[in-house]
DRENNU-80155 format. One record per residue: x, y, z of N, C-alpha, C, CB in turn; residue in one letter. Coordinates in steps of 0.02 Angstrom, whole numbers, plus 50000, padded with zeros to 5 digits. Glycine has a CB too. Example, Ala and Ser with C-alpha at 12.3 -4.5 7.8 and 13.67 -1.06 7.14 Angstrom:
<rs>
506604971650390506154977550390506604983550390505654977650452A 506424988850354506844994750357506455000250394507044997050286S 
</rs>
This chain:
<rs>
510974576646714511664578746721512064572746749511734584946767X 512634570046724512864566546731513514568046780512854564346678X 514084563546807514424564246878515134570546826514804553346926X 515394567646756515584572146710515294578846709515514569446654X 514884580346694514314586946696514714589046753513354585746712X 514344584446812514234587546881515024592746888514144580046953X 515514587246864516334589846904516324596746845517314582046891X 516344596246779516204602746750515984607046769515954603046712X 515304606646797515074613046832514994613446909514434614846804X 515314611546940515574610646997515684616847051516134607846979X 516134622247027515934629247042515274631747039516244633147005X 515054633146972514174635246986513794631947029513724634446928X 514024626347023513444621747075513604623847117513394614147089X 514194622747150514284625647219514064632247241514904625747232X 514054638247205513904645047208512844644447222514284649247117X 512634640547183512044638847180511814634747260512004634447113X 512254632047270511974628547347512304633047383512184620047373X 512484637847378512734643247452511894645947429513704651247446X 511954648847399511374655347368510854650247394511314658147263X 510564644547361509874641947381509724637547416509574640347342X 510344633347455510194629847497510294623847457509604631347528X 510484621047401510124614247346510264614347292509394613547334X 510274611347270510394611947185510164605247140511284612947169X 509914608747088509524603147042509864599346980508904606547011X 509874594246967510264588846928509644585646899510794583246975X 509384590146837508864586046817509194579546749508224591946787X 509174573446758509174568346740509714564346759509074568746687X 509914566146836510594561946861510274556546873511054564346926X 509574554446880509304549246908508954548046849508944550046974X 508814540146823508384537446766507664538146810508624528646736X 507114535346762506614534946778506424530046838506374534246727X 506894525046791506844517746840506964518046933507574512246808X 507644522046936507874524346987507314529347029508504527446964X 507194534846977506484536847040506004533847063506074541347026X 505894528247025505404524147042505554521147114505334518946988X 505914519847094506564515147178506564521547237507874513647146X 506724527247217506814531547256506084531847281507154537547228X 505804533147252504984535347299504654530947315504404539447266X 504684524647305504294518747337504854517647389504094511647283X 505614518447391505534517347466505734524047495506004511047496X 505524529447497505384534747522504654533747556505464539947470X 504104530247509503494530547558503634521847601502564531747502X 503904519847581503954512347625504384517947696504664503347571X 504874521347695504864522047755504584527747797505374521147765X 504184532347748503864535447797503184531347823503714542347772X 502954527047783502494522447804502664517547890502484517447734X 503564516747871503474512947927504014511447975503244507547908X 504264520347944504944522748012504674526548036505714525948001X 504554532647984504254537948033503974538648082503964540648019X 503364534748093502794534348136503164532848206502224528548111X 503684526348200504174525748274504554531248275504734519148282X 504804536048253505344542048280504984546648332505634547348213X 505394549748369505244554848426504854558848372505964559148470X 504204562348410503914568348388504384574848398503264569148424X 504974574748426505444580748409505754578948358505944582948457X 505854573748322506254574948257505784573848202506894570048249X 505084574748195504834575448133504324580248147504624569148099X 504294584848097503974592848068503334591248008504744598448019X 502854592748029502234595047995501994600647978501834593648021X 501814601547931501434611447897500964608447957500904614147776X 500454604147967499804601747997500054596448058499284597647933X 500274597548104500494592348146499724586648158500834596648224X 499074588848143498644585248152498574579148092498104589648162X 498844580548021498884580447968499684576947947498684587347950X 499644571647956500184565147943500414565647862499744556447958X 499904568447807500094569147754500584576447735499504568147723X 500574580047794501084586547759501584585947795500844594647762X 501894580147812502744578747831503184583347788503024570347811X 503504586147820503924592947787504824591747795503664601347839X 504794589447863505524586347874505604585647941506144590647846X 506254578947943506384574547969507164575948013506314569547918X 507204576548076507784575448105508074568848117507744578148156X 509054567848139509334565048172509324559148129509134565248233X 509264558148053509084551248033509804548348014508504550947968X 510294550348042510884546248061510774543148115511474549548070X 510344543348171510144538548217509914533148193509734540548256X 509484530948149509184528748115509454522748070508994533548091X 509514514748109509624509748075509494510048010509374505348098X 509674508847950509654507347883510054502047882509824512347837X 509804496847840510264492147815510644493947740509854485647810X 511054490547746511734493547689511444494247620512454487447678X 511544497247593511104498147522511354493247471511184505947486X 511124493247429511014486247379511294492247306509854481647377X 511364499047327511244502547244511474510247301510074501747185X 511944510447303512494517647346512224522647314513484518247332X 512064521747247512094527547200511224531647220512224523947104X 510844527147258510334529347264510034533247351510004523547236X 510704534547360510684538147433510554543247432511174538547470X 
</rs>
């Protein structure tokens, strides 16, 4: 779905993120781009996460580092300026 799409259906979407919390845009992102997205998704849980307070990150398995579920406060959270906005 493209940013056209998106403003077209704009109402439903919106009606869809009251109701489920989210809403899905399957092919707003190329392949290439997920690629980018999930390598540095694990670059920083590889090597932010681990420094954040144990109150702002949630485990199904708190013993169990692989079922990271979600993450607080990551507006605290230095990032350097992005190189590609569109991939925030």
């Amino acid at each position: 779905m493209n940013t056209e799409q998106i403003h077209k259906h704009s109402q439903r979407l919106l009606h869809e993120f009251n109701l489920d919390g989210f809403v899905s845009l399957p092919g707003f992102f190329d392949s290439d781009e997920l690629t980018e997205i999930r390598t540095n998704k694990d670059r920083f849980v590889k090597d932010v996460v681990p420094s954040m307070p144990e109150t702002e990150v949630y485990y199904d398995d708190k013993n169990d580092k692989s079922t990271l579920k979600q993450l607080q406060n990551l507006s605290l959270i230095h990032i350097s300026e992005p190189t590609r906005p569109r991939l925030i």
